[in-house]
C-alpha atoms as one frame of an Amber mdcrd trajectory, in Angstrom:
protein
 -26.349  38.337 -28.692 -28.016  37.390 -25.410 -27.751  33.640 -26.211 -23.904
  34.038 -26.899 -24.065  35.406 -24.024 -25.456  32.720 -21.905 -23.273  30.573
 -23.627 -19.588  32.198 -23.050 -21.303  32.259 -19.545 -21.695  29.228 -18.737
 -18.214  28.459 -20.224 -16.699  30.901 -17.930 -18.675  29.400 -15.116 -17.326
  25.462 -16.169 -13.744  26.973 -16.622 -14.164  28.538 -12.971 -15.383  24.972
 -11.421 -12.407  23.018 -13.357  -9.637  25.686 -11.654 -11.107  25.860  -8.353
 -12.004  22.087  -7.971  -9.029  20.901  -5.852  -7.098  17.728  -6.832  -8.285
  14.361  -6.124  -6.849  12.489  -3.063  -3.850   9.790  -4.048  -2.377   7.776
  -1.265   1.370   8.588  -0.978   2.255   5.918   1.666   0.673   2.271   3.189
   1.193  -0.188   4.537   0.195  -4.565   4.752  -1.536  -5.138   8.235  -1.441
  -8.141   9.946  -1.797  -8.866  14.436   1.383  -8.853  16.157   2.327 -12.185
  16.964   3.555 -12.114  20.854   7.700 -11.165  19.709   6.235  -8.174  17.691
   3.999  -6.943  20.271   5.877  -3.436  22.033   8.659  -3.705  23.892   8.022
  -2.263  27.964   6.436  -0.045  29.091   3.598  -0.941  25.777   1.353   1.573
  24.336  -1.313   1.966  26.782  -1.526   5.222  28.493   2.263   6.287  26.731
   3.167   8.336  23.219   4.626   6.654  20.447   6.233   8.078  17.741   6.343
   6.539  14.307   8.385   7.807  11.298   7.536   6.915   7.566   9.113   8.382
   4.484   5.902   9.210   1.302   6.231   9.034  -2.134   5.047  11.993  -3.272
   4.271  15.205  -1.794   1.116  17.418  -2.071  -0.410  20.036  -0.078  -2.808
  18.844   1.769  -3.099  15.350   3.999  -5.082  12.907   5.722  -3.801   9.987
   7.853  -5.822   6.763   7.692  -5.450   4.640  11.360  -6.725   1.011  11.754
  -7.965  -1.278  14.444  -8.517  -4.180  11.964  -7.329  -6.808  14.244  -7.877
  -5.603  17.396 -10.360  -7.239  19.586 -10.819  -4.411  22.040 -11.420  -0.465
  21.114  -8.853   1.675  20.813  -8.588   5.053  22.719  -6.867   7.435  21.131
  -6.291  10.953  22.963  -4.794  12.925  20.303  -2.058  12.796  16.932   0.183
  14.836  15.813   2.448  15.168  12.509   5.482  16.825  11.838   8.886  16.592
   9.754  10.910  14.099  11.128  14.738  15.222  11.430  15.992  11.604   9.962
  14.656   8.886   8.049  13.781   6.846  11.505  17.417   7.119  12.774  15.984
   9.147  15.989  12.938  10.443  17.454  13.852  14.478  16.691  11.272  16.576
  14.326  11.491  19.377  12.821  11.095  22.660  15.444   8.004  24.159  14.556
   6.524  21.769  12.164   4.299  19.597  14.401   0.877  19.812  13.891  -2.533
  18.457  15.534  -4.872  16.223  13.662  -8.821  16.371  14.590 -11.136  13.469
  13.687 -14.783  14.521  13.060 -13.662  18.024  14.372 -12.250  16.099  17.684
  -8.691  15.541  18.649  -9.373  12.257  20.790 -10.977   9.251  19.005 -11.794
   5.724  19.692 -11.877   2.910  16.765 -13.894   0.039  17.875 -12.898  -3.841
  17.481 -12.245  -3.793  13.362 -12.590  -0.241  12.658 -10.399   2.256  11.674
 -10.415   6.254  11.711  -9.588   8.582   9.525  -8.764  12.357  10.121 -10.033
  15.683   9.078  -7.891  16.830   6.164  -5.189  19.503   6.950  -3.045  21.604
   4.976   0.104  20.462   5.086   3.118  21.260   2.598   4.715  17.793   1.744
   7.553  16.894  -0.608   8.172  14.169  -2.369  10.219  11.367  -0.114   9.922
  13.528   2.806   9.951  11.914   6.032   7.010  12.343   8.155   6.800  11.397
  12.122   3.281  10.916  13.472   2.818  10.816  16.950  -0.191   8.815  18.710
  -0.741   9.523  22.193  -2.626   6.544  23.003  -5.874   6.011  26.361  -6.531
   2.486  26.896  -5.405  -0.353  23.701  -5.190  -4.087  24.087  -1.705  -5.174
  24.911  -2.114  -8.591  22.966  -4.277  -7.828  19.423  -2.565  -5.206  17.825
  -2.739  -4.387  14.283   0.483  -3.983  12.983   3.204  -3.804  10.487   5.765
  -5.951  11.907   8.775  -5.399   9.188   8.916  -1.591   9.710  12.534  -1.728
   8.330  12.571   1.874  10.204  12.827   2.689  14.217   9.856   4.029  16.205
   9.641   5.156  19.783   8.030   5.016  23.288   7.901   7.766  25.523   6.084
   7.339  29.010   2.601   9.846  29.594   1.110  11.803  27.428   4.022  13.589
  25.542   5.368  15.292  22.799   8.807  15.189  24.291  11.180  12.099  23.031
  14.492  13.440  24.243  14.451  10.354  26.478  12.456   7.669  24.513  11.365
   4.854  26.979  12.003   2.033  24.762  12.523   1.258  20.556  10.625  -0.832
  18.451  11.042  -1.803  14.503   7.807  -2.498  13.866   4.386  -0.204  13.105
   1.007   0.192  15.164  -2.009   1.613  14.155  -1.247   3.355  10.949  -2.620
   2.282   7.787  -2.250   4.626   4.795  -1.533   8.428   4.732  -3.262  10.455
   1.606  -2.327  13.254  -0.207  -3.836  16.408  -2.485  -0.757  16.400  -5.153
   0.298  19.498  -6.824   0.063  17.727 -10.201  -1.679  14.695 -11.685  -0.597
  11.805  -9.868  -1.302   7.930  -9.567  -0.688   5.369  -7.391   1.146   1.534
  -7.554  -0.400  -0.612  -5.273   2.266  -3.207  -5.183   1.519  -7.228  -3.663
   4.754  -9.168  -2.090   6.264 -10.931   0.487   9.133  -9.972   2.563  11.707
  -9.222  -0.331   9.019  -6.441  -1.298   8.813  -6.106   2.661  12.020  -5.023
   2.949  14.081  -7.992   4.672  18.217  -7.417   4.092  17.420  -3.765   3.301
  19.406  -0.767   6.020  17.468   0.091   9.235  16.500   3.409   8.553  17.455
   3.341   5.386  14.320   3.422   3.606  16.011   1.649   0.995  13.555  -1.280
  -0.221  13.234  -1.727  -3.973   9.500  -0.115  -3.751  11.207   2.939  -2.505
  13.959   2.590  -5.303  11.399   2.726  -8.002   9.672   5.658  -6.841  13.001
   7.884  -7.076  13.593   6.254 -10.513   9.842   7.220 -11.429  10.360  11.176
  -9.139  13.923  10.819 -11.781  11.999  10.678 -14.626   9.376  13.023 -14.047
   6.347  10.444 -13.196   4.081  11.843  -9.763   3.232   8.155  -8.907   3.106
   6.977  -5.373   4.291   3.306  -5.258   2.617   1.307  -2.115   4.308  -1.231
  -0.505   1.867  -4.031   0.497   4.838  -6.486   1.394   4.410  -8.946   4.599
   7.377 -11.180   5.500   6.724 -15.123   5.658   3.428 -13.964   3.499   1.797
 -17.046   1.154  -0.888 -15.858  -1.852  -2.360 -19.381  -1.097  -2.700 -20.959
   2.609  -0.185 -20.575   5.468   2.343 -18.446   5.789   2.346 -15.243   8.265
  -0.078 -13.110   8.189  -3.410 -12.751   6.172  -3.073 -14.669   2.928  -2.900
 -12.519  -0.346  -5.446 -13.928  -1.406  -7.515 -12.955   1.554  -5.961  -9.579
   1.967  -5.485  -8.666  -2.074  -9.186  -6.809  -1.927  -8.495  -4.320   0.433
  -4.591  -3.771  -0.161  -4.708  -3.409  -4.005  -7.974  -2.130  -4.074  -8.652
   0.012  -1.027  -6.494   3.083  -1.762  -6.570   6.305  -3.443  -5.455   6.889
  -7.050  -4.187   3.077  -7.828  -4.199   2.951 -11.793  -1.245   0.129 -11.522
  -0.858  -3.138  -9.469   2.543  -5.365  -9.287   2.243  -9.095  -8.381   5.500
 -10.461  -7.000   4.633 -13.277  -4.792   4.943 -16.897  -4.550   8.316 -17.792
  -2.829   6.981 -18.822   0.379   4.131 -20.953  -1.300   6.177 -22.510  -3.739
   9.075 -23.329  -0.999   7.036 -24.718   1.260   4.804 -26.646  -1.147   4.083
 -30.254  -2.147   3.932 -30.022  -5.797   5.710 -27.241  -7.136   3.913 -27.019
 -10.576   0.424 -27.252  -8.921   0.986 -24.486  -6.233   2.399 -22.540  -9.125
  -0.714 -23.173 -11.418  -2.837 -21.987  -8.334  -1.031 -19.619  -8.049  -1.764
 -18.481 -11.631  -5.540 -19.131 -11.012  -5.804 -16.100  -8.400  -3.547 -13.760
 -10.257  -6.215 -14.016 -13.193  -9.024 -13.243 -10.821  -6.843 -10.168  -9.528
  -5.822  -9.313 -13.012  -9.591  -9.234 -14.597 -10.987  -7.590 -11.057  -8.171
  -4.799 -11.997  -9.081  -4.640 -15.468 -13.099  -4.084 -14.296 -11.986  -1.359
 -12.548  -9.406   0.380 -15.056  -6.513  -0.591 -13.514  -3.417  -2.177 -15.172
  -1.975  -5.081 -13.772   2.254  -5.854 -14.265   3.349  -9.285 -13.686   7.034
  -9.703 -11.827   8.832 -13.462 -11.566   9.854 -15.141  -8.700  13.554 -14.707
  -7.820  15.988 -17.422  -7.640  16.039 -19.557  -4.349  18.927 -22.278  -5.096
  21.050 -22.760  -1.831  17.946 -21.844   0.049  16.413 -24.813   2.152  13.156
 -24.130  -0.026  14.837 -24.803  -2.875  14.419 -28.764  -4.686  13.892 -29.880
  -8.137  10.035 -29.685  -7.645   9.896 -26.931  -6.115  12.135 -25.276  -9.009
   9.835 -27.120 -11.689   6.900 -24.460 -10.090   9.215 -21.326 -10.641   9.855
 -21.850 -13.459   6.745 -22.533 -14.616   4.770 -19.538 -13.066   7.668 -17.392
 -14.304   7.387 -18.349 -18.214   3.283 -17.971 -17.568   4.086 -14.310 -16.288
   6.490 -14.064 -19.090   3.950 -15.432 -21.716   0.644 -15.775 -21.015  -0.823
 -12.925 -21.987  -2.992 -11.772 -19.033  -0.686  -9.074 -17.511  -0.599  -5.495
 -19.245   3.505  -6.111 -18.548   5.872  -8.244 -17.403   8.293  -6.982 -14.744
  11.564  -9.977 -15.181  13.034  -9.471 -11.361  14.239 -13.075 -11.922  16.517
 -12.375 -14.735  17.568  -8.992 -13.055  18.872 -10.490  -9.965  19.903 -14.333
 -11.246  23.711 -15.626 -11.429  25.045 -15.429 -14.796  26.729 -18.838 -14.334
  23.709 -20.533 -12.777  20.773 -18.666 -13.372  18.605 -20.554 -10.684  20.616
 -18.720  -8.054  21.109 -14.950  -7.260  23.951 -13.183  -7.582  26.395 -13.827
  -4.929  26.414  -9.708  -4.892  23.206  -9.106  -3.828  22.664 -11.814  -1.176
  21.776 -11.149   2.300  23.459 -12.885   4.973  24.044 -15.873   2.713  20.710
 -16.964   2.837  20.416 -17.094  -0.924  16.550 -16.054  -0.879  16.806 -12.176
   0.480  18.757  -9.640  -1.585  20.616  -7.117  -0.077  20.402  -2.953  -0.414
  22.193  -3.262  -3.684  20.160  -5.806  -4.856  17.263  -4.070  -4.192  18.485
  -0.884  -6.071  19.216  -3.303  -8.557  15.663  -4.272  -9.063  14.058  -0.854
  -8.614  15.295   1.181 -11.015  15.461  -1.748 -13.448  12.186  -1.102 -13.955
  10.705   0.371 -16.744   9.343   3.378 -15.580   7.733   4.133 -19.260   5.709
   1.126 -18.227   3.710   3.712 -16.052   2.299   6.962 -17.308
């Protein structure tokens, strides 16, 4: 009797650990970093000694966050005198919040911080009740912060806002920006079991032809189809316009950058690969960019599958009638798009080309979905085209 006793004991005590452990973190929202080039630095009066107000719409919600800020390629420390969050009133459209909402973060207990040349900071969790696709603003009041190396997201795709001091009030914003500063990631404790996507790209995962404000970029399509059918997985949206996998290009190559983007985050159990545009357009032999382009996907793919990750393989959309477009470069699409297809190395094979290609000439997009005539970007509907043409059973 006393042994069956010890033993429905320490049952009880393992059933009591299980139910009071609290749910591991996921990250709901990130961002690709890269330093401002000079037109993407802040508009007058700059960040230094002012408020700035930044609004970003998560994937899914939880009940508890933490908000990850960088200084990656600063060259000077960054003072930081305080942060707050709150519900933003709009998805970016204005500065308002939600009255009595905002809330202070702390950083090792402390409300100022300062990240040195590289670093980053990350703040005390705080209970915070977020649903899914809610819109968030955070606030950084910033001290002293280099006016010319900035980390930042330059393709924001969503407004964010000056005010002059140390503020919280943005009824008269001193200037508008579309681009993001200092924040990184933002993680969440879900309410259920939840996963992230960690997705890879170039500006058409960046967002470019997508509505200002709109929060509208096929990332964020695919998490509503994936909220739609039940699935709690964050989808991360590591996009950088003018971004190459291989050399050139703006920003930190993907092949540089893939290690911390796709692997640097909380809860990532998938990765999507859709790059290659801007290396195949601007290359000088389309089929051997492409097979390079093949050799660092396979290094990504068999990192990911080290790691228990699965990795989903999307082809290159159509650039005919873009000035990137010729024969050679063509000869590389296609190629790298029938090795995604077939090769065998990807867990799944996400076909954005044949989603978004002309039916009469299939090495264009549809005239529908093109932004600005540029016949490279989609526009919003294209982009809802090639979210929820995904197969969201492709993630469980």
């Amino acid at each position: 009797m006393k042994k069956l006793s010890l033993i429905l004991a320490a049952v009880a005590a393992a059933c009591c650990f299980c139910a009071c452990q609290k749910p591991a973190w996921v990250t709901t929202w990130a961002t690709a970093l890269q330093i401002a080039e000079p037109h993407n630095r802040p508009p007058q009066p700059g960040l230094s000694g002012n408020s700035f107000r930044q609004i970003v719409q998560v994937s899914v919600g939880g009940t508890e966050l933490r908000l990850h800020l960088s200084n990656l390629f600063n060259t000077d420390a960054t003072e930081i005198l305080g942060v707050e969050i709150a519900r933003a009133a709009s998805m970016g459209a204005s500065p308002d919040i939600v009255e009595g909402t905002s809330v202070e973060l702390t950083f090792g207990g402390h409300r100022a911080v300062t990240m040195e040349p590289g670093g980053e900071a990350v703040s005390d969790p705080i209970r915070f009740p977020l649903k899914d696709r809610d819109n968030l603003a955070i606030t950084i009041h910033y001290g002293s912060i280099s006016a010319e190396t900035l980390t930042s997201h330059p393709g924001s795709r969503t407004s964010s806002y000056i005010a002059l001091g140390n503020t919280s009030d943005f009824s008269s914003p001193a200037a508008v920006t579309a681009h993001w500063y200092t924040i990184s990631s933002i993680d969440v404790r879900p309410m259920k079991e939840s996963a992230a996507i960690a997705v890879l790209g170039d500006s058409i995962t960046d967002g470019r032809g997508t509505t200002t404000n709109g929060q509208d970029r096929w990332t964020d399509q695919l998490s509503r189809s994936l909220l739609k059918a039940g699935k709690n997985i964050a989808v991360l949206n590591f996009g950088l316009g003018g971004n190459c996998i291989l050399r050139g290009g703006l920003g930190p190559t993907g092949e540089s950058r893939y290690p911390r983007d796709l692997f640097g985050h909380e809860g990532v159990k998938y990765i999507i690969l859709f790059e290659g545009t801007n290396d195949l357009g601007g290359s000088r032999d389309g089929r051997q960019t492409a097979t390079e382009i093949q050799a660092v996907w396979t290094r990504i793919v068999r990192e990911a599958h080290e790691k228990g990750i699965k990795v989903f393989g999307a082809t290159v959309t159509p650039v005919k009638g873009n000035g990137y477009y010729s024969e050679d470069h063509e000869a590389g699409r296609q190629q790298l798009n029938q090795w995604i297809r077939s090769g065998g190395i990807f867990d799944g094979v996400i076909d954005f080309d044949r989603m978004v290609a002309s039916a009469d000439d299939p090495d264009r997009l549809d005239p529908a979905y093109l932004f600005e005539n540029d016949w490279l970007h989609l526009n919003a509907k294209g982009y809802e085209v090639m979210g929820y043409g995904i197969d969201t059973s492709l993630f469980e």
